[in-house]
N, CA, C and O atoms as CSV, one atom per row, in Angstrom:
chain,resi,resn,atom,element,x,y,z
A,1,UNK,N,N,93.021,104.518,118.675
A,1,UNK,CA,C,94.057,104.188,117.721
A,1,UNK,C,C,93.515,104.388,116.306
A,1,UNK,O,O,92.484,103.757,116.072
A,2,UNK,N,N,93.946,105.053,115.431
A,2,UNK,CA,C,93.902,105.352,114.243
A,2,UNK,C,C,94.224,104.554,113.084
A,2,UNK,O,O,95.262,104.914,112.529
A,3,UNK,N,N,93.557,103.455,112.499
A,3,UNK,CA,C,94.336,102.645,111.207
A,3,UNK,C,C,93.940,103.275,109.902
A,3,UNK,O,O,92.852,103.810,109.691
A,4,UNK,N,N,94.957,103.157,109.024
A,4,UNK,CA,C,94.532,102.817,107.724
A,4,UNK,C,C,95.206,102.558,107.443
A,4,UNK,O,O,96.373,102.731,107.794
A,5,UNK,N,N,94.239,101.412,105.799
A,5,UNK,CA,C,94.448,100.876,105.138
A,5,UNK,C,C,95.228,101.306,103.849
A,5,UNK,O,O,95.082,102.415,103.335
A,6,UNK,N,N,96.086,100.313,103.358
A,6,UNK,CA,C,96.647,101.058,101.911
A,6,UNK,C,C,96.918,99.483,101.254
A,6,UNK,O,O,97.154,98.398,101.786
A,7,UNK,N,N,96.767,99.907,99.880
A,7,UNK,CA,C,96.478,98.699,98.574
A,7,UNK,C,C,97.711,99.140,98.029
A,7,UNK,O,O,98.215,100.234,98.286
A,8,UNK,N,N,98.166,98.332,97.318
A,8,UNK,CA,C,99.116,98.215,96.551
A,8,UNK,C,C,98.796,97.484,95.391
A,8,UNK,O,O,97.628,97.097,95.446
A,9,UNK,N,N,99.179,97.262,94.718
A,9,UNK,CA,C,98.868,96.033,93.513
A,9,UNK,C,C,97.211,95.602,93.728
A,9,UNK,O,O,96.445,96.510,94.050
A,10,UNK,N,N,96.783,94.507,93.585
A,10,UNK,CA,C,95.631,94.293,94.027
A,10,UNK,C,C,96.335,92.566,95.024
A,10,UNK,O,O,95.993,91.417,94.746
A,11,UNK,N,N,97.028,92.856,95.799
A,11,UNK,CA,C,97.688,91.355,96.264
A,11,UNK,C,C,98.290,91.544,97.292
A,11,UNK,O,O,98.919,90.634,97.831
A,12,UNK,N,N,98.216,92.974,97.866
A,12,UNK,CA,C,99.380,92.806,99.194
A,12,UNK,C,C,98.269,94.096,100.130
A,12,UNK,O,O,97.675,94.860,99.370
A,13,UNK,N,N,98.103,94.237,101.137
A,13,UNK,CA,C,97.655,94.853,102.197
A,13,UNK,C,C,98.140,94.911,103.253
A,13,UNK,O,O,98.143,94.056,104.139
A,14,UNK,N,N,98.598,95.953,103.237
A,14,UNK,CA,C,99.548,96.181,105.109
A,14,UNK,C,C,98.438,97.423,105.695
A,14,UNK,O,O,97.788,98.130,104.925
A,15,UNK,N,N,98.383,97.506,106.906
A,15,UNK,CA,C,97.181,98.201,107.483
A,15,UNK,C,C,98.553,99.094,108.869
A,15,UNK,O,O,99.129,98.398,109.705
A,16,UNK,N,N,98.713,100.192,108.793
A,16,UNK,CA,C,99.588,100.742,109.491
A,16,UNK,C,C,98.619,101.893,110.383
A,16,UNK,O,O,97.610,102.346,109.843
A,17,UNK,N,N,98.981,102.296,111.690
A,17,UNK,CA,C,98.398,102.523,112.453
A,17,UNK,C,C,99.199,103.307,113.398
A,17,UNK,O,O,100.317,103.533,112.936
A,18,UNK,N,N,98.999,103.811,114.599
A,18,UNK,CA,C,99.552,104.742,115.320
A,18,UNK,C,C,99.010,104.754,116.599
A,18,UNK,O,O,97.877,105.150,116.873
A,19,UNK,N,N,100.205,104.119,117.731
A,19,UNK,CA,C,99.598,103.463,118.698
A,19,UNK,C,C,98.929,104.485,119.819
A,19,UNK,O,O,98.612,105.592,119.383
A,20,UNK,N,N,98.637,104.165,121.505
A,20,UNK,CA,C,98.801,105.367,121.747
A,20,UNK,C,C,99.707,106.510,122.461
A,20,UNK,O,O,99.425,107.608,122.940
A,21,UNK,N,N,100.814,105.843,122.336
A,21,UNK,CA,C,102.205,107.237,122.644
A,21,UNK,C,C,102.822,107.424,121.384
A,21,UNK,O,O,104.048,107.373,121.295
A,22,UNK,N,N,101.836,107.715,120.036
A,22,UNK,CA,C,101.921,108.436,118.684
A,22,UNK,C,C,102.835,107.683,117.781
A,22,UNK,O,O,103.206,108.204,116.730
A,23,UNK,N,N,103.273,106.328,118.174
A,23,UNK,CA,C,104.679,105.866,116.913
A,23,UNK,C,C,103.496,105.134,116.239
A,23,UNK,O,O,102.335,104.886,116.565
A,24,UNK,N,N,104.133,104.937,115.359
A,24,UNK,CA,C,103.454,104.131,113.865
A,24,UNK,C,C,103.741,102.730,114.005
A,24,UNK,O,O,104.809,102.185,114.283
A,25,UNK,N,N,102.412,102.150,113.725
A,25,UNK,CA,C,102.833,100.581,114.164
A,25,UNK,C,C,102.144,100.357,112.517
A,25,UNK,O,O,101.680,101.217,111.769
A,26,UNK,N,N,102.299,98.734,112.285
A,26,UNK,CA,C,102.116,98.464,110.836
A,26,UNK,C,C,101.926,96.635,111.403
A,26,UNK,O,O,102.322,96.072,112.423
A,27,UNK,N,N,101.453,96.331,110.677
A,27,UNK,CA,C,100.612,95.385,111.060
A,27,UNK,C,C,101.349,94.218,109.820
A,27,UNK,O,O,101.371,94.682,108.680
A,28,UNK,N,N,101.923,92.793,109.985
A,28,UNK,CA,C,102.123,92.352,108.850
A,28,UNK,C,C,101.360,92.128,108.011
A,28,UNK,O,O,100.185,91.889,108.291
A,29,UNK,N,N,101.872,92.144,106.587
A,29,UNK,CA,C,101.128,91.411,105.409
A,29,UNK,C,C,100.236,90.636,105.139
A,29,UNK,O,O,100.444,89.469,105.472
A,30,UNK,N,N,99.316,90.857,104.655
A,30,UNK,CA,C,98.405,89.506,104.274
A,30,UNK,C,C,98.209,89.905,102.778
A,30,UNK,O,O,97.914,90.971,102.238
A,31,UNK,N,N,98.563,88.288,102.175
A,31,UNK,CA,C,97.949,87.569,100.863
A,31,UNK,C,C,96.924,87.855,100.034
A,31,UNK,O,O,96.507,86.794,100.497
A,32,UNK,N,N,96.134,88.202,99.310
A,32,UNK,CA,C,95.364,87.680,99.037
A,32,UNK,C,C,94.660,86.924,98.596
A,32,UNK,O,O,95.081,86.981,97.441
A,33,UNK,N,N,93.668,86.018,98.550
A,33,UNK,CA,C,93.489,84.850,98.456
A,33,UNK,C,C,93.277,84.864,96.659
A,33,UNK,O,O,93.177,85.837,95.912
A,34,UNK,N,N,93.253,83.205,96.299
A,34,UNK,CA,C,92.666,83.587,94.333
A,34,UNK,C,C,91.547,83.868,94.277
A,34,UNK,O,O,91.180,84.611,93.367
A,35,UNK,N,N,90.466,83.294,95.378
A,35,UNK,CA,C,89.061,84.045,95.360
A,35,UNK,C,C,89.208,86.138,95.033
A,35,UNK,O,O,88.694,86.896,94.210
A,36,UNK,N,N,89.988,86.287,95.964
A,36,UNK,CA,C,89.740,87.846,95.745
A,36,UNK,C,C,90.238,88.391,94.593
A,36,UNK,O,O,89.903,89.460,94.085
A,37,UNK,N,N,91.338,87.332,94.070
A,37,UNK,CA,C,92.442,88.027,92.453
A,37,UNK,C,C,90.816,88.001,91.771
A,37,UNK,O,O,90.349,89.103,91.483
A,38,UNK,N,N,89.819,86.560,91.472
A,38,UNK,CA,C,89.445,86.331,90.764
A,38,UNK,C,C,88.006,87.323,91.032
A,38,UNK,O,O,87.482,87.486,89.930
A,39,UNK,N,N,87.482,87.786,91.747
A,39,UNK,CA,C,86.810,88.704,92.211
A,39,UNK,C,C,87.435,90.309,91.374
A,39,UNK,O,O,86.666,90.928,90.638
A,40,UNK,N,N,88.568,90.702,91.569
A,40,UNK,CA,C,89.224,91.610,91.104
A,40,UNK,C,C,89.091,91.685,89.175
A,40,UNK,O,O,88.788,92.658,88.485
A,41,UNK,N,N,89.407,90.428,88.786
A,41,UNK,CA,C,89.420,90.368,87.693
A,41,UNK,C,C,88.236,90.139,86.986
A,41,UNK,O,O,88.507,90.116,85.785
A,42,UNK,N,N,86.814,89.924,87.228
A,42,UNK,CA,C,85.890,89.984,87.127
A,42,UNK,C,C,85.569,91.500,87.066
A,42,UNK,O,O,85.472,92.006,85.948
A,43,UNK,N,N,85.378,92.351,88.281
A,43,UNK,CA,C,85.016,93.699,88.161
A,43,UNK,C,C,85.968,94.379,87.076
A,43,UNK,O,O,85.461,95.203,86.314
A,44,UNK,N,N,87.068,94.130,86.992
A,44,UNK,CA,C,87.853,94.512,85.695
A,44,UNK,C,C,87.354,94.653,84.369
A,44,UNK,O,O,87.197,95.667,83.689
A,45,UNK,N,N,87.099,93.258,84.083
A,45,UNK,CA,C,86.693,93.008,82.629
A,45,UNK,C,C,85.472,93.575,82.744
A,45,UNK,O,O,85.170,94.181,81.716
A,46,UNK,N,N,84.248,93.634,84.010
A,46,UNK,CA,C,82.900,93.655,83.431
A,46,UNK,C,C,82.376,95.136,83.603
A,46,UNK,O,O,81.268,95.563,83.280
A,47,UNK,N,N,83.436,95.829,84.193
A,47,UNK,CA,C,83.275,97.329,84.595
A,47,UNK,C,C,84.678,98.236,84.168
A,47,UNK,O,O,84.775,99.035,83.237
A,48,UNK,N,N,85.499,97.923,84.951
A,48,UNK,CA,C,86.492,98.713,84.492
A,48,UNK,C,C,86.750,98.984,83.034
A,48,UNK,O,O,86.475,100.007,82.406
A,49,UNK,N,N,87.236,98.057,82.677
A,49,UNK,CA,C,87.693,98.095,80.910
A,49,UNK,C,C,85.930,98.197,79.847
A,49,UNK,O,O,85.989,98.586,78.680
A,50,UNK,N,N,84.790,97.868,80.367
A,50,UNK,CA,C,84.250,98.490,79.502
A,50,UNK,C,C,83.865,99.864,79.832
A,50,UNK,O,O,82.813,100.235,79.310
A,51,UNK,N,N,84.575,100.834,80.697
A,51,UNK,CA,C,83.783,102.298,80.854
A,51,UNK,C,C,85.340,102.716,80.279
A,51,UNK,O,O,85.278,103.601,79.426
A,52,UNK,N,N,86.415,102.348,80.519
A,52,UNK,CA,C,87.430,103.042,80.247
A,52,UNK,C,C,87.117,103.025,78.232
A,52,UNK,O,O,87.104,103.938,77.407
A,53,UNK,N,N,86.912,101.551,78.116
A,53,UNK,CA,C,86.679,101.556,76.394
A,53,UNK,C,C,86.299,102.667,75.989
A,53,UNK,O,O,87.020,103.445,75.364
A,54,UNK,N,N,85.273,102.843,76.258
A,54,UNK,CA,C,83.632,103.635,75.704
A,54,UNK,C,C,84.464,104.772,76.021
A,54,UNK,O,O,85.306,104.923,75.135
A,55,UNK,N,N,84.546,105.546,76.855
A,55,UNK,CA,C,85.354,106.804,77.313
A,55,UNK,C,C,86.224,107.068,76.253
A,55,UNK,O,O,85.905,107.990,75.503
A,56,UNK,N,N,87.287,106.436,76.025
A,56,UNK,CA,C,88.083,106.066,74.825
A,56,UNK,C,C,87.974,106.408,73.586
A,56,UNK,O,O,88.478,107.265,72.860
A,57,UNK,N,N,87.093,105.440,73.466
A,57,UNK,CA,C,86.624,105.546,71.899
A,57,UNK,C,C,85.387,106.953,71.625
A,57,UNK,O,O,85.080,107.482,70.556
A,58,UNK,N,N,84.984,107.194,72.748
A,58,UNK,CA,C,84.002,108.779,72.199
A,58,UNK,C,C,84.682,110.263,72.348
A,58,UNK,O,O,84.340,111.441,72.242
A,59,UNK,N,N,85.979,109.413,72.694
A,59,UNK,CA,C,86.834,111.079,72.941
A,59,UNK,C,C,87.942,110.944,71.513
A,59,UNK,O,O,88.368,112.011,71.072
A,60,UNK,N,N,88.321,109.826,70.921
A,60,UNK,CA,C,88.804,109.711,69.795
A,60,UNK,C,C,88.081,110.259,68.805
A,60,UNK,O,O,88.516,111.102,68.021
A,61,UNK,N,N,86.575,109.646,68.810
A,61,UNK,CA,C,85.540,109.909,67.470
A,61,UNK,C,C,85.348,111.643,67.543
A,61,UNK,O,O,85.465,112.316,66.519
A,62,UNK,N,N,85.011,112.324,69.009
A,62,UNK,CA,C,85.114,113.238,69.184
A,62,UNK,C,C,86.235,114.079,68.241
A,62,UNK,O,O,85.933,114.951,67.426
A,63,UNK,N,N,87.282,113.718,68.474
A,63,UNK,CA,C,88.879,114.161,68.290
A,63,UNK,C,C,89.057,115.310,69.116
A,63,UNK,O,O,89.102,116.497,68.795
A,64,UNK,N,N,89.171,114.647,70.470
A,64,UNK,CA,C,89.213,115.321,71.781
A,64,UNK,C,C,90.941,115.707,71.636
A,64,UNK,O,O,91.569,114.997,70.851
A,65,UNK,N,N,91.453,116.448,72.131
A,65,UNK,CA,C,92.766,116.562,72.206
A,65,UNK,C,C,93.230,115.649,72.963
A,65,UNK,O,O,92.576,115.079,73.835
A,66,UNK,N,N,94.649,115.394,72.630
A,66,UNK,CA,C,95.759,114.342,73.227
A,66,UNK,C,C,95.421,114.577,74.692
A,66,UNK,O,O,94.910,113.674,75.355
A,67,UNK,N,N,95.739,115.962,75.294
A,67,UNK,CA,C,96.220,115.965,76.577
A,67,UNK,C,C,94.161,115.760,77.388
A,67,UNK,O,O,94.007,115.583,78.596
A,68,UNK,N,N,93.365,115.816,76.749
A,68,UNK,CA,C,92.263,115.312,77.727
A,68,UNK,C,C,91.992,113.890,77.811
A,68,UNK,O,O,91.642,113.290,78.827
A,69,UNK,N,N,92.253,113.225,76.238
A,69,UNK,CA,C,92.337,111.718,76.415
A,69,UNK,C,C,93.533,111.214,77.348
A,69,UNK,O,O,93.559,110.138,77.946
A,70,UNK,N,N,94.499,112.185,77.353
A,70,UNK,CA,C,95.262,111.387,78.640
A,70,UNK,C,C,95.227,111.753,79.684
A,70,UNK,O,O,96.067,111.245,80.427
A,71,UNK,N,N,94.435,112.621,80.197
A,71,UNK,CA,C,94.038,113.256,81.736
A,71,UNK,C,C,93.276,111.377,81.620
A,71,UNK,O,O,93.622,110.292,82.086
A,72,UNK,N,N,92.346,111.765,80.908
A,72,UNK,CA,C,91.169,111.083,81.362
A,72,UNK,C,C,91.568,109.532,81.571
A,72,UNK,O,O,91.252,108.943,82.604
A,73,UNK,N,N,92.275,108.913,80.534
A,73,UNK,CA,C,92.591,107.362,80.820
A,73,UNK,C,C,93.961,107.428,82.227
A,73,UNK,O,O,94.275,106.295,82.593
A,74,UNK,N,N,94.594,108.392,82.842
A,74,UNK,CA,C,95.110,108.532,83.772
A,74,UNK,C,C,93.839,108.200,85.103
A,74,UNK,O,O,93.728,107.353,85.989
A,75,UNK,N,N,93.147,109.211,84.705
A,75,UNK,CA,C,92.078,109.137,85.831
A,75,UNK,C,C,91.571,107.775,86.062
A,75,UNK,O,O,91.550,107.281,87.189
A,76,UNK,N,N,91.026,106.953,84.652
A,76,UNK,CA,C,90.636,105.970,84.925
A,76,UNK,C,C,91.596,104.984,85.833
A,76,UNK,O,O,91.252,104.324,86.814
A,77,UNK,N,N,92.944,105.076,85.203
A,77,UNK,CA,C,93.955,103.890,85.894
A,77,UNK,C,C,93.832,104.249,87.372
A,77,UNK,O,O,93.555,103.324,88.136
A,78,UNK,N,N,93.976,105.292,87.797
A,78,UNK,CA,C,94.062,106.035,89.237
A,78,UNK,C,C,92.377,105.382,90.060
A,78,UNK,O,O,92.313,105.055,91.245
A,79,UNK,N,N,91.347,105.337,89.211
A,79,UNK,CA,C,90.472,105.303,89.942
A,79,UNK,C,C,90.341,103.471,90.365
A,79,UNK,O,O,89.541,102.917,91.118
A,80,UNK,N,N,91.031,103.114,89.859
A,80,UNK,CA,C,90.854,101.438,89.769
A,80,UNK,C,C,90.782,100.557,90.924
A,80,UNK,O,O,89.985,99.623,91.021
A,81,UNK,N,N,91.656,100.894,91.808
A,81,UNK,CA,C,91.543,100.711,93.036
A,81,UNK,C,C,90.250,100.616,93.817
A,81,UNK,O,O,89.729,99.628,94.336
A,82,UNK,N,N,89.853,101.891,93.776
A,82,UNK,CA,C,88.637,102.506,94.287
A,82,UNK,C,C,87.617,102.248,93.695
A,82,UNK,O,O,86.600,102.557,94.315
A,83,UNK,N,N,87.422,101.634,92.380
A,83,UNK,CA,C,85.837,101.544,91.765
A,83,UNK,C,C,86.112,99.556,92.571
A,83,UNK,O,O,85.238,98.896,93.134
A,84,UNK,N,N,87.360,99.193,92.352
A,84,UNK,CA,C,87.696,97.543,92.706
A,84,UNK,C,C,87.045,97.833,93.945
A,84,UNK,O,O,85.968,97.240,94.023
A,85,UNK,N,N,87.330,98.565,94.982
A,85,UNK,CA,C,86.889,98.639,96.719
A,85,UNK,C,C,85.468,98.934,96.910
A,85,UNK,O,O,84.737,98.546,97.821
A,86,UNK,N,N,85.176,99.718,95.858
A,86,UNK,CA,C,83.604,99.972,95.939
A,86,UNK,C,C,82.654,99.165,95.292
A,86,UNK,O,O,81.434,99.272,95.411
A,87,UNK,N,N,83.202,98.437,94.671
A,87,UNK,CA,C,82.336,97.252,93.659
A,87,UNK,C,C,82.805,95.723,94.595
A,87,UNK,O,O,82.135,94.764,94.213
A,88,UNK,N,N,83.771,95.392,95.669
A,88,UNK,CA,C,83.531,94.626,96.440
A,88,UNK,C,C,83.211,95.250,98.006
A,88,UNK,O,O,82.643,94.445,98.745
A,89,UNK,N,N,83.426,96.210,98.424
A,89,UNK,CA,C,82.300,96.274,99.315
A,89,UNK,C,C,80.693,96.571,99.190
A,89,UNK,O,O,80.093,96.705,100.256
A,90,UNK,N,N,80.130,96.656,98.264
A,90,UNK,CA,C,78.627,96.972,97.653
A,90,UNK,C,C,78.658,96.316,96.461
A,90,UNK,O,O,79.048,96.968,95.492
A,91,UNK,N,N,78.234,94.801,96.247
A,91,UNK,CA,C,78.098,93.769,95.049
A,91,UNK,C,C,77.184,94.336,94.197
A,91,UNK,O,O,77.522,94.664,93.059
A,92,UNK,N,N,75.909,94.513,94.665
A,92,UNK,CA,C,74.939,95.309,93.559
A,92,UNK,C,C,75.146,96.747,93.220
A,92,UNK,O,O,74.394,97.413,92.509
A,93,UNK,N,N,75.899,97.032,93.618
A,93,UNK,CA,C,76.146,98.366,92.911
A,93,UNK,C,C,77.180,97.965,91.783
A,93,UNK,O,O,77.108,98.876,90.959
A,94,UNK,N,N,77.977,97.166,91.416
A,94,UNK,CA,C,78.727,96.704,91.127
A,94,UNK,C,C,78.217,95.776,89.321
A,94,UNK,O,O,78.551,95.847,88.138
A,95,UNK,N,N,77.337,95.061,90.111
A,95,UNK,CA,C,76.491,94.128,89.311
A,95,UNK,C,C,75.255,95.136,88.376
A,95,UNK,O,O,74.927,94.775,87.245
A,96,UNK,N,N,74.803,96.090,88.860
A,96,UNK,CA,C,74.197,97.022,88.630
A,96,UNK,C,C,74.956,97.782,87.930
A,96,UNK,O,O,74.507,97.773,86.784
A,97,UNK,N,N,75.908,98.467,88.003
A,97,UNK,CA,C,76.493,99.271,87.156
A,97,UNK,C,C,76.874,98.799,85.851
A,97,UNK,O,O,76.953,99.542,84.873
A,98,UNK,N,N,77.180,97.197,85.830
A,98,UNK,CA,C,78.068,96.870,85.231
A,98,UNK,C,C,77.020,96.564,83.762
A,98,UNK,O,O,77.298,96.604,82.563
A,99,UNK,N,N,75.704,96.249,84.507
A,99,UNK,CA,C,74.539,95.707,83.100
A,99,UNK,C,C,74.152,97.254,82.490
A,99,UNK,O,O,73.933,97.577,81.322
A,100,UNK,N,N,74.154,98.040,83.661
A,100,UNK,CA,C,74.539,99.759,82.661
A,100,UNK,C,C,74.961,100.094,81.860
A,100,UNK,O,O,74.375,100.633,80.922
A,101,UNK,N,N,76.029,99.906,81.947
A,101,UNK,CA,C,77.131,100.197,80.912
A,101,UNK,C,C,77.242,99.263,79.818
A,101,UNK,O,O,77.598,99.667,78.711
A,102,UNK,N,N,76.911,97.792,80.074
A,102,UNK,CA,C,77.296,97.206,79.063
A,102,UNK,C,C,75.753,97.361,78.279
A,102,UNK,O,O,75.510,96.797,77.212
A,103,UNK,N,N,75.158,97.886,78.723
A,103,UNK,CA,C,73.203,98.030,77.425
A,103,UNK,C,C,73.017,99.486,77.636
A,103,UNK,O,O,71.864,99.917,77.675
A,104,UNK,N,N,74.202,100.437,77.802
A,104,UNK,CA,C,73.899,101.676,77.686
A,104,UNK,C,C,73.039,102.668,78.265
A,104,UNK,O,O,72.894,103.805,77.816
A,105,UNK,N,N,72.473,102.191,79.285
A,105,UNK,CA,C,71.707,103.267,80.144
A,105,UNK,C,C,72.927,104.145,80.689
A,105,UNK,O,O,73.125,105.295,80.296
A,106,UNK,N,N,73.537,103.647,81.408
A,106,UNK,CA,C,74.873,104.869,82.230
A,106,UNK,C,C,75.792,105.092,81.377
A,106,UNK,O,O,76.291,104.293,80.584
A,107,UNK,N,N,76.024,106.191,81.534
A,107,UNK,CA,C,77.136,106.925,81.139
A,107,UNK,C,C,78.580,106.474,81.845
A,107,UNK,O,O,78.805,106.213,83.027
A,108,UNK,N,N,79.271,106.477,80.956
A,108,UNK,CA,C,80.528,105.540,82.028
A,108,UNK,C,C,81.196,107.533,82.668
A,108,UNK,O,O,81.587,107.685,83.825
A,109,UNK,N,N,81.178,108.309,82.010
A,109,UNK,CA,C,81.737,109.573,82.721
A,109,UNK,C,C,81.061,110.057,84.026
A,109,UNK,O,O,81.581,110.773,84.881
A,110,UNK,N,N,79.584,109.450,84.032
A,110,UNK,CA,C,78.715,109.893,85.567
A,110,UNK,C,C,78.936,108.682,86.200
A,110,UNK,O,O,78.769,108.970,87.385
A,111,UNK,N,N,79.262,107.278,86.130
A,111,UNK,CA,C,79.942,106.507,87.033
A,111,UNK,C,C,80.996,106.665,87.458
A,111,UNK,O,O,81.342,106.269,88.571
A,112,UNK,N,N,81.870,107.404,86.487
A,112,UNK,CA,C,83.195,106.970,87.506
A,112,UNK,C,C,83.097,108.529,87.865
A,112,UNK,O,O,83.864,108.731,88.807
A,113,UNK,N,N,82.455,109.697,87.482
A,113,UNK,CA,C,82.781,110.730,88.350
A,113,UNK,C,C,82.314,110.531,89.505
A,113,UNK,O,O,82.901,111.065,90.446
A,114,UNK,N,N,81.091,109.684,89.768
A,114,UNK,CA,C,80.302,109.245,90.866
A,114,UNK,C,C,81.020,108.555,91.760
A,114,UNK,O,O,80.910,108.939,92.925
A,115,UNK,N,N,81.974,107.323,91.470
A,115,UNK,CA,C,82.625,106.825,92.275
A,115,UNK,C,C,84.162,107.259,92.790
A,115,UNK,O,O,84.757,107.103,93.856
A,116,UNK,N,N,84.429,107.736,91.806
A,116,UNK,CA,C,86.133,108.500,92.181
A,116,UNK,C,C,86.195,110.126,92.076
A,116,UNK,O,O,86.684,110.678,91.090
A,117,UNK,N,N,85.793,110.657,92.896
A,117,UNK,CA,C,85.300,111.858,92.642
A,117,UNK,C,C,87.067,113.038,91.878
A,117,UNK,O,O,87.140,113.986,91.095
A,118,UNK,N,N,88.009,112.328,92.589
A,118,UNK,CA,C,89.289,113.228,92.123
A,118,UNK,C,C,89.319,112.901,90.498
A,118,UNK,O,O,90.368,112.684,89.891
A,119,UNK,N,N,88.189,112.901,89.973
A,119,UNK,CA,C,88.380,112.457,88.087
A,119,UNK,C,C,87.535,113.696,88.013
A,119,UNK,O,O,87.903,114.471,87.130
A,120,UNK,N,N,86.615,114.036,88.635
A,120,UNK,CA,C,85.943,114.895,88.043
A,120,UNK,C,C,86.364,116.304,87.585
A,120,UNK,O,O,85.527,117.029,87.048
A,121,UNK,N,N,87.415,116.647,87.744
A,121,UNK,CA,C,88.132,117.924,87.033
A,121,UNK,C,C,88.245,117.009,85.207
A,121,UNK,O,O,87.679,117.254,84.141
A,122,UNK,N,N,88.717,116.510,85.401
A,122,UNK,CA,C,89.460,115.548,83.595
A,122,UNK,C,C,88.120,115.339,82.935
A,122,UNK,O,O,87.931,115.687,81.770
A,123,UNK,N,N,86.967,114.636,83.855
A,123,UNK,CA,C,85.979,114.485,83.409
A,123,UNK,C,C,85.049,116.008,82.994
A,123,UNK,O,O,84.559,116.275,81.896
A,124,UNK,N,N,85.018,116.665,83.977
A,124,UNK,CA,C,84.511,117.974,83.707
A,124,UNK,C,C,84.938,118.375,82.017
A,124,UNK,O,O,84.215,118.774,81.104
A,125,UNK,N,N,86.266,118.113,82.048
A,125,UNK,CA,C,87.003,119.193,80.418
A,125,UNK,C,C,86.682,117.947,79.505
A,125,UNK,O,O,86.069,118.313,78.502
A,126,UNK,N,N,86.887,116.714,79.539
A,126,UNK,CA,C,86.265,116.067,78.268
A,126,UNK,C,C,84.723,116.031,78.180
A,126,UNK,O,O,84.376,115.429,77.164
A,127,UNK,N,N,84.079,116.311,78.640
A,127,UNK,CA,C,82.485,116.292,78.910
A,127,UNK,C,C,81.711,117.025,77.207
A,127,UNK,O,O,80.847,116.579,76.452
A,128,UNK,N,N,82.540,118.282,77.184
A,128,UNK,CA,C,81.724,118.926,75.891
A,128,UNK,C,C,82.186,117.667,74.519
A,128,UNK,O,O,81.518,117.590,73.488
A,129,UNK,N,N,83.195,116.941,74.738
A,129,UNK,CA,C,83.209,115.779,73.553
A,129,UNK,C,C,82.937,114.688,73.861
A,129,UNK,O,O,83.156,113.853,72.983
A,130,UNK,N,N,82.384,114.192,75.121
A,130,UNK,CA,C,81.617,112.747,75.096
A,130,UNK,C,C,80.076,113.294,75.009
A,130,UNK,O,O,79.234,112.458,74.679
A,131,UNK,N,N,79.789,114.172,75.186
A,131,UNK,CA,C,78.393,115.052,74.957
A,131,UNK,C,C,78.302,114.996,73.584
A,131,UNK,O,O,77.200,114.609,73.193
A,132,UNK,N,N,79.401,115.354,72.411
A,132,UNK,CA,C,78.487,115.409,71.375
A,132,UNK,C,C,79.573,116.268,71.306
A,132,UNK,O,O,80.684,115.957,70.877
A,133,UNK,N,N,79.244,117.346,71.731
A,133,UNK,CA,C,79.646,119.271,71.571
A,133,UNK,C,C,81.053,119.523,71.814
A,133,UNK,O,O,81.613,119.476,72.909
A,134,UNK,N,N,81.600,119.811,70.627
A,134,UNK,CA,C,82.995,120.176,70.713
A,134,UNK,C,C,82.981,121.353,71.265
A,134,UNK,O,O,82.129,122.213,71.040
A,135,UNK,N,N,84.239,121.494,72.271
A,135,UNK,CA,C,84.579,122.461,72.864
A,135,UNK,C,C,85.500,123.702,71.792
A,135,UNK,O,O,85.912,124.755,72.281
C-alpha cells in the first residue's frame, strides 16, 4: 500500500493512500497539537524569516530586478513547508543552521538551495547579486 502525506497550513494532515484493488483511501484528520504550532513558529522566526530577510535585503542593495526578487521570495514561501519538515525531522540541523545564519557563516542562498532544491533555478539567476557581481 502506497501512502502519502500532504500539509496544508501548518495544522491539518490527512495522509491518503491507495488500497490494494487501486481506490484511494484517505485516512481522517489529525490536529495538531500547540506543541507542534509552537515548534513551527520557532523554526520560523529563527530560520525561516532570518534567511528570507538577508536574501531580501542583498538583492535590494544589489538592485536585483523586480522579477528575481520575486522568483526568489516566492521560492522562499514555497520552500517553507519543507525547510519546517526538515528542521523537525533533523533538530540539529535545524539548530545548526539557524546559529549560521544568524553569525553569518552560511549563506542563506546555499541553505535553502540545499534544502529545497526546486529554488535552485531563482537561486541560480539571483546568485551574480547576492555574490556581489551584477549580472
Amino acid at each position: 500500500m502506497e501512502l502519502q502525506i500532504f500539509r496544508s497550513d501548518f495544522n491539518v494532515i490527512a495522509a491518503i493512500g491507495v488500497d490494494a484493488l487501486g481506490h484511494r483511501t484517505q485516512r481522517p484528520q489529525q490536529e495538531y497539537g500547540p506543541m507542534q504550532d509552537l515548534i513551527t513558529a520557532l523554526i520560523t522566526f529563527f530560520l525561516i524569516e532570518p534567511l528570507q530577510a538577508e536574501m531580501a535585503d542583498k538583492l535590494k542593495a544589489a538592485r536585483a530586478p523586480q522579477a528575481i526578487l520575486a522568483d526568489v521570495s516566492a521560492c522562499v514561501r514555497e520552500a517553507r513547508p519543507i525547510l519546517v519538515e526538515r528542521a523537525t525531522s533533523a533538530p540539529w540541523w535545524a539548530v545548526s543552521n539557524a546559529a549560521y545564519l544568524w553569525i553569518g557563516v552560511a549563506k542563506p542562498a546555499d541553505l535553502l538551495a540545499e534544502a529545497a532544491p526546486a529554488c535552485k533555478p531563482a537561486i541560480e539567476a539571483a546568485r551574480p547579486f547576492l555574490s556581489g557581481e551584477k549580472a
